[in-house]
C-alpha positions in Angstrom: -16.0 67.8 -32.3 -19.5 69.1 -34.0 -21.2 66.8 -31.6 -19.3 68.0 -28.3 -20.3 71.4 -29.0 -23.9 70.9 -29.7 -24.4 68.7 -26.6 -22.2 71.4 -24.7 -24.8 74.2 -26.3 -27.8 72.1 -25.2 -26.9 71.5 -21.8 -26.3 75.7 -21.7 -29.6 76.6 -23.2 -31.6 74.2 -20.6 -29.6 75.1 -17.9 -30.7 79.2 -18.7 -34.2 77.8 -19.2 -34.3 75.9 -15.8 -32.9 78.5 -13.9 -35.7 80.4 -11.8 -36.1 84.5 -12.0 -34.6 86.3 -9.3 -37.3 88.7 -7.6 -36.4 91.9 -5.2 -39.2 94.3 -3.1 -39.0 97.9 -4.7 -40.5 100.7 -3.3 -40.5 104.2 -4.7 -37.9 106.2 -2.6 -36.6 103.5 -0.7 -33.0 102.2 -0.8 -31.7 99.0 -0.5 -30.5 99.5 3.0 -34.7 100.8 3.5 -35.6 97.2 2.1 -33.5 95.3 4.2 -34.3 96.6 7.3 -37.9 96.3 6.5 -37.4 92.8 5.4 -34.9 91.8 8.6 -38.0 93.5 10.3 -40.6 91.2 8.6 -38.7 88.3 9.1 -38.5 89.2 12.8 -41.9 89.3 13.5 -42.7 86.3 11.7 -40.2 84.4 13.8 -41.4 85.8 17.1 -45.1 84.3 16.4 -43.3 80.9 15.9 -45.0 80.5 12.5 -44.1 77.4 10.5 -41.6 77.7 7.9 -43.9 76.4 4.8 -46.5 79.3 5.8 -42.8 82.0 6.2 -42.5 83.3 2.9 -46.7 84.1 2.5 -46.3 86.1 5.6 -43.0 88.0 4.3 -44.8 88.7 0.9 -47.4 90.3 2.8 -45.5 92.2 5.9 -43.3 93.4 3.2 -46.6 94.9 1.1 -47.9 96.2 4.6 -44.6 98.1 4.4 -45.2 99.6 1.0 -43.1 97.1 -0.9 -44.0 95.2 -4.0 -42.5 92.2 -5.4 -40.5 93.1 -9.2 -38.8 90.6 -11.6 -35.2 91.4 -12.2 -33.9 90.7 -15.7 
């Protein structure tokens, strides 16, 4: 019984540690209807120019600063 419930706390602990942080674009004033239709409009753009997908998410960061956004952490 001891042993189920330290493997079981284990395999919680590195599951919390391997999970990645969740990031979101802030912007002072804006709401999150604002940042979604500045990120649909982003992603727009980008797919118009037919840019490949590896090179995507560099092009969102920086449409999405272009637009006053910034990247935050979210605890």
């Amino acid at each position: 019984m001891k042993i189920s419930l330290v493997v079981l706390g284990a395999a919680a602990l590195l599951a919390a540690c391997s999970s990645l942080p969740r990031h979101v674009y802030v912007k002072d004033g804006a709401s999150a209807r604002d940042m979604e239709a500045a990120k649909a409009k982003c992603n727009y753009q980008i797919q118009l120019q037919k840019i490949p997908l590896v090179e995507q998410s560099g092009l969102l960061d920086l449409c999405m600063k272009g637009e006053g956004y910034r990247l935050e952490r979210v605890r």
